[in-house]
PAKE-446956 format. One record per residue: y, z negated, x of N, C-alpha, C, O in turn; residue number from 1. Coordinates in steps of 0.02 Angstrom, whole numbers, plus 50000, padded with zeros to 5 digits. Example, Ala and Ser with C-alpha at 12.3 -4.5 7.8 and 13.67 -1.06 7.14 Angstrom:
SITE     n_Y     n_Z     n_X    ca_Y    ca_Z    ca_X     c_Y     c_Z     c_X     o_Y     o_Z     o_X   resi
SITE   49716   49610   50660   49775   49610   50615   49835   49610   50660   49834   49577   50712      1
SITE   49888   49646   50642   49947   49643   50684   50002   49606   50645   50057   49598   50670      2
***
This chain:
SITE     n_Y     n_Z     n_X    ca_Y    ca_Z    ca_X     c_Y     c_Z     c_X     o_Y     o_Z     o_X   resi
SITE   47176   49868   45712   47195   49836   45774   47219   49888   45824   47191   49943   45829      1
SITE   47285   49867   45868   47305   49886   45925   47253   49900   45993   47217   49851   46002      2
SITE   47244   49938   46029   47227   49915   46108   47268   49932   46140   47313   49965   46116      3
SITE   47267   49913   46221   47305   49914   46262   47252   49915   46329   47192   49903   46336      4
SITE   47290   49930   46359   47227   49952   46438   47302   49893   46465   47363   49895   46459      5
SITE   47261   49853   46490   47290   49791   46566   47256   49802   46630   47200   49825   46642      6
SITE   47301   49781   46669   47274   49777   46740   47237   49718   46767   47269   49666   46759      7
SITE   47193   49713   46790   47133   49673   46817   47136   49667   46900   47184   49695   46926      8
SITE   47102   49644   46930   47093   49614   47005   47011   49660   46983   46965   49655   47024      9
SITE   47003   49691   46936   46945   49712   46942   46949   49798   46902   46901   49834   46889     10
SITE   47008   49808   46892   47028   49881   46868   47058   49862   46796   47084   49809   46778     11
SITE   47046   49924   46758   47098   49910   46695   47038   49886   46633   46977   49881   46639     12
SITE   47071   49877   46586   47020   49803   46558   47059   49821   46468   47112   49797   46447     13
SITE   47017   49862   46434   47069   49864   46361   47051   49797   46322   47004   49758   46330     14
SITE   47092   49796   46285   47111   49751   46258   47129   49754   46167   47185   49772   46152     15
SITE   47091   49740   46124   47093   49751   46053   47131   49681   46023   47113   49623   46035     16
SITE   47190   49704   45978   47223   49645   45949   47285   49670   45896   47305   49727   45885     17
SITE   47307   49608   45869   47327   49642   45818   47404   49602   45804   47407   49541   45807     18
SITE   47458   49639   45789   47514   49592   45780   47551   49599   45709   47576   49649   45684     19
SITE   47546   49530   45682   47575   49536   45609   47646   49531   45628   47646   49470   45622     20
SITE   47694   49541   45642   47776   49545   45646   47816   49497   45600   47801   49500   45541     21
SITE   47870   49450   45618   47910   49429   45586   48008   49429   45577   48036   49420   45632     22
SITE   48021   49432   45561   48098   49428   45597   48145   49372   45587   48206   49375   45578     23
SITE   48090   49299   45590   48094   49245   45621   48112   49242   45664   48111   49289   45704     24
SITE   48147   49163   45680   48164   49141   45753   48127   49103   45764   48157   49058   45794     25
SITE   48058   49086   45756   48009   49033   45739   47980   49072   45829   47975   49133   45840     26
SITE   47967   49020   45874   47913   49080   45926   47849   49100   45909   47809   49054   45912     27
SITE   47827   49151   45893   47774   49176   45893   47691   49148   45892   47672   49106   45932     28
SITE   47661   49169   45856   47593   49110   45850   47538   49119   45892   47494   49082   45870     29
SITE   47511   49160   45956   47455   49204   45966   47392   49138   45985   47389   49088   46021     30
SITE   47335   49186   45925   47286   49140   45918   47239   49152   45966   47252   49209   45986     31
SITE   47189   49128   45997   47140   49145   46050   47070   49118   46021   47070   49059   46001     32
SITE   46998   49162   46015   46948   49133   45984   46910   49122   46035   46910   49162   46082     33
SITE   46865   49054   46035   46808   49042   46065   46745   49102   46096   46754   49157   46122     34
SITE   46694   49072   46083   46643   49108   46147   46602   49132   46065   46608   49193   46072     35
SITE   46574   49125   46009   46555   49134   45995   46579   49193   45910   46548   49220   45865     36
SITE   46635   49188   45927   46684   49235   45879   46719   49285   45895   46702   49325   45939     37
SITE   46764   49289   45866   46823   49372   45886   46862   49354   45839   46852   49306   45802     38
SITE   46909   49390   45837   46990   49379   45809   46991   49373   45727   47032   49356   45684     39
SITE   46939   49390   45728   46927   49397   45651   46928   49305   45616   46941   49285   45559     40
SITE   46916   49281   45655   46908   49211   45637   46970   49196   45641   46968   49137   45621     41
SITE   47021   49207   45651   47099   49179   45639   47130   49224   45561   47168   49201   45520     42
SITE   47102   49288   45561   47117   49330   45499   47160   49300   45442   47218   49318   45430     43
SITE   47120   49246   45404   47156   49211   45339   47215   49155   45356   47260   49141   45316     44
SITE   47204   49116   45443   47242   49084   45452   47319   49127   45472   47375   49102   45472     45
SITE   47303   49189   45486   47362   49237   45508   47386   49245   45451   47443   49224   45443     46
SITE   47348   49283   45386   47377   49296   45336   47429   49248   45296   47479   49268   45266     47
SITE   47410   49193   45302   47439   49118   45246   47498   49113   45299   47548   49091   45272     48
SITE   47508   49127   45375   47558   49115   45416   47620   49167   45415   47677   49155   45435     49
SITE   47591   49234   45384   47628   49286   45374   47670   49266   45325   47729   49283   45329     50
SITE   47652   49235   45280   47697   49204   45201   47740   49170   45222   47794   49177   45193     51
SITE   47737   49117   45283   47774   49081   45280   47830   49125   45358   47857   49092   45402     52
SITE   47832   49174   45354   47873   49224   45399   47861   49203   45458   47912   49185   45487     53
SITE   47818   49199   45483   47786   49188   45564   47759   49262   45592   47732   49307   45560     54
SITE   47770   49261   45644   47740   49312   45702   47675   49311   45725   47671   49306   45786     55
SITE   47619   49316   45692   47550   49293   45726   47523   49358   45781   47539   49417   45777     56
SITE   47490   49336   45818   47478   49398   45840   47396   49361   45864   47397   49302   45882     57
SITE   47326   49400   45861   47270   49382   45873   47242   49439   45940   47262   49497   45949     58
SITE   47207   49415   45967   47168   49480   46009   47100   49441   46026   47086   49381   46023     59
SITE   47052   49512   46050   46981   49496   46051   46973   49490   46132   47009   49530   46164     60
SITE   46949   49465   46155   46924   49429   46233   46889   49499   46256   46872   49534   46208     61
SITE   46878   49521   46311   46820   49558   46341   46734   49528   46320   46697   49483   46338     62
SITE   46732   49603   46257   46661   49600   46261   46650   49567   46189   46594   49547   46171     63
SITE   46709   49563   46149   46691   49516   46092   46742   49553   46054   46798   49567   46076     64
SITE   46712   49572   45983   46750   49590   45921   46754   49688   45958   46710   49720   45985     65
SITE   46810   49703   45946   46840   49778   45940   46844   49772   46027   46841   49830   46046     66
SITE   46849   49731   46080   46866   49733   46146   46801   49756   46183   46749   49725   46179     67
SITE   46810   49824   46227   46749   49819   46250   46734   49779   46330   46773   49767   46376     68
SITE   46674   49768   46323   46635   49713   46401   46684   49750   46465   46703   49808   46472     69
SITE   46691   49700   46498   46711   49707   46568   46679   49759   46588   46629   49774   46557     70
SITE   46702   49804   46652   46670   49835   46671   46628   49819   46741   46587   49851   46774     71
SITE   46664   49743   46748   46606   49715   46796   46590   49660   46780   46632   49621   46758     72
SITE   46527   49643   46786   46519   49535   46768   46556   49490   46826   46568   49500   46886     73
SITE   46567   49438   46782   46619   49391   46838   46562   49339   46807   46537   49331   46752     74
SITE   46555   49305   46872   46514   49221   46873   46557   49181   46867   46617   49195   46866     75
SITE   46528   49111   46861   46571   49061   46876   46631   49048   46888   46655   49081   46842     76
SITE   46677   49026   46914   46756   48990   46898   46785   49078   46901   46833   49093   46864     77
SITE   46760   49122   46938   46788   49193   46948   46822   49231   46884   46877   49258   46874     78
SITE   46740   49216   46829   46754   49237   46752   46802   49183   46721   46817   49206   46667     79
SITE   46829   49129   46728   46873   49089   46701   46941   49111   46721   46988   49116   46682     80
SITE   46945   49124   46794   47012   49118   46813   47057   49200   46782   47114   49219   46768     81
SITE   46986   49229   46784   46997   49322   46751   47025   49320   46703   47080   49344   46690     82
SITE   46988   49289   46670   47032   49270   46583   47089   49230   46581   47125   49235   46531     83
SITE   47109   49182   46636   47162   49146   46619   47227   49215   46629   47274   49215   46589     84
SITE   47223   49268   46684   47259   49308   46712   47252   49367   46652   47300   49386   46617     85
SITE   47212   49381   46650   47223   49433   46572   47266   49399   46521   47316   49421   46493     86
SITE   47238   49344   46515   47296   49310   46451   47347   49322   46478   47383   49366   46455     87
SITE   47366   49284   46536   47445   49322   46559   47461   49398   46563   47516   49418   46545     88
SITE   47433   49423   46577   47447   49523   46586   47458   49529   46485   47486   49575   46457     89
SITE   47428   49471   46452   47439   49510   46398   47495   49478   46352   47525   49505   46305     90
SITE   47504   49413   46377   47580   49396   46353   47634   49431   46385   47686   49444   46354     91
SITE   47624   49449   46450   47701   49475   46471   47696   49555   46437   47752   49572   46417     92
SITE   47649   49601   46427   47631   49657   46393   47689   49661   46332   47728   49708   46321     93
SITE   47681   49583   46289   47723   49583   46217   47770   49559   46231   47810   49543   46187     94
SITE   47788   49543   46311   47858   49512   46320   47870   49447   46312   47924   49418   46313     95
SITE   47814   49426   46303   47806   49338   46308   47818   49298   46362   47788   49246   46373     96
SITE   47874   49327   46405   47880   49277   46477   47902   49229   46477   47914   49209   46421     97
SITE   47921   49184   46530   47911   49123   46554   47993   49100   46499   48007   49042   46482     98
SITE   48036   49164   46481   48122   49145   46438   48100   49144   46382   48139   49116   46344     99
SITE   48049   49164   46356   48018   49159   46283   47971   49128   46250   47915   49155   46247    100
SITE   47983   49066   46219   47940   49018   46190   47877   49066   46151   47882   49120   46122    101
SITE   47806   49016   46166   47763   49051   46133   47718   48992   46095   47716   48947   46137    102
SITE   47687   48976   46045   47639   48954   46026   47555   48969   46050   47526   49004   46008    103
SITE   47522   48953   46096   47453   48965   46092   47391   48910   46037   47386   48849   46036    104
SITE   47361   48950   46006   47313   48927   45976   47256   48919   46000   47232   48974   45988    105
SITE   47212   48886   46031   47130   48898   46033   47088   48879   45991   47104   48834   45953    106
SITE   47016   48912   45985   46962   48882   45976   46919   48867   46017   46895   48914   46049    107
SITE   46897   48807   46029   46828   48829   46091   46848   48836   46162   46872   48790   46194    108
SITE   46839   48879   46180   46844   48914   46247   46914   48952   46262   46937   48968   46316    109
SITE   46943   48961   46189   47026   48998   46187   47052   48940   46182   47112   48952   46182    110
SITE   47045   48870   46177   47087   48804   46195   47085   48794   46253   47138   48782   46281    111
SITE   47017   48795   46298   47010   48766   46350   47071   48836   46405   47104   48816   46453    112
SITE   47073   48893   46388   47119   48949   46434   47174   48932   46427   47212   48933   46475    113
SITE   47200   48903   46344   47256   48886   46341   47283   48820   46385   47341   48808   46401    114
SITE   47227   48786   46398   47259   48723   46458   47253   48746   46525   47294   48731   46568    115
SITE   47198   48785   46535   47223   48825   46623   47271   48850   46624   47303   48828   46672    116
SITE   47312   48905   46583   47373   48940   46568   47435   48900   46585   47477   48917   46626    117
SITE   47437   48835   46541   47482   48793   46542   47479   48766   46592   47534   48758   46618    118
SITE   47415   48738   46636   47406   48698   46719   47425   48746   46765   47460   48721   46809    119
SITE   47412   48827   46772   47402   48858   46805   47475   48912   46807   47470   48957   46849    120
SITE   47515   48911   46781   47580   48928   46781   47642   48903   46731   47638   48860   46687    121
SITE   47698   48942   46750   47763   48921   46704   47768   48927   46646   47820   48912   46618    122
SITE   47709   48955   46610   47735   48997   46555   47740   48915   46494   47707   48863   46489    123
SITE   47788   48938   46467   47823   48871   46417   47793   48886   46362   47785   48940   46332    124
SITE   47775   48830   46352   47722   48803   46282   47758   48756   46237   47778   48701   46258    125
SITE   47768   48776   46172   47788   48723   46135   47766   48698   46077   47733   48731   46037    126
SITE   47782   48638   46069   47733   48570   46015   47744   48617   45968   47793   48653   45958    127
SITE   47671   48609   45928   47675   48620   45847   47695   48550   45816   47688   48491   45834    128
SITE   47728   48589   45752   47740   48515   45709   47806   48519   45672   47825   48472   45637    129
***
């Protein structure tokens, strides 16, 4: 796995993840895991997606898998809205902006960011299927 140091409302914040590459025109797959996992839980679904020439890209949340803990605790809606804004610092990071279609995946708690993301700014989401 990759890291990357992002910028925070609370300092810089690394970030562990991993990008399988395609040279598809398919947009990009990036998976997001729940509260009780790490990236590792998308692993075999990345692999079987690599076959079919897709771009997956997975990363671990603060504090879970290869990512290490915040360097400060966030409470309530504070720690939600943190993560919705890191997800963004880390799509535009791979160039995922608002001109570039992206696929989000969740599990869990990486579904529920993926609908603040989508409520909470422009960034364009498109149907699987």
């Amino acid at each position: 796995m990759e890291t990357v140091q992002l910028e925070t409302e609370h300092g810089l914040q690394e970030i562990a993840y991993s990008v399988t590459p395609s040279a598809s025109a398919h947009p990009p797959l990036v998976h997001l895991h729940g509260l009780t996992s790490n990236a590792l839980v998308f692993a075999p679904m990345c692999e079987t997606l690599s076959h079919q020439r897709r771009t997956t890209i997975h990363f671990d949340w603060p504090g879970f898998g290869k990512s290490p803990p915040p360097a400060e605790k966030h409470v309530g809606t504070g720690r939600v809205e943190s993560y919705v804004k890191l997800l963004r610092a880390f799509l535009l990071h791979l160039n995922l902006d608002d001109d570039r279609p992206v696929v989000l995946i969740g599990h869990g708690e990486g579904a529920f960011l993926v609908w603040l993301l989508f409520y909470f700014s422009a960034l364009l989401l498109v149907p699987v299927g």
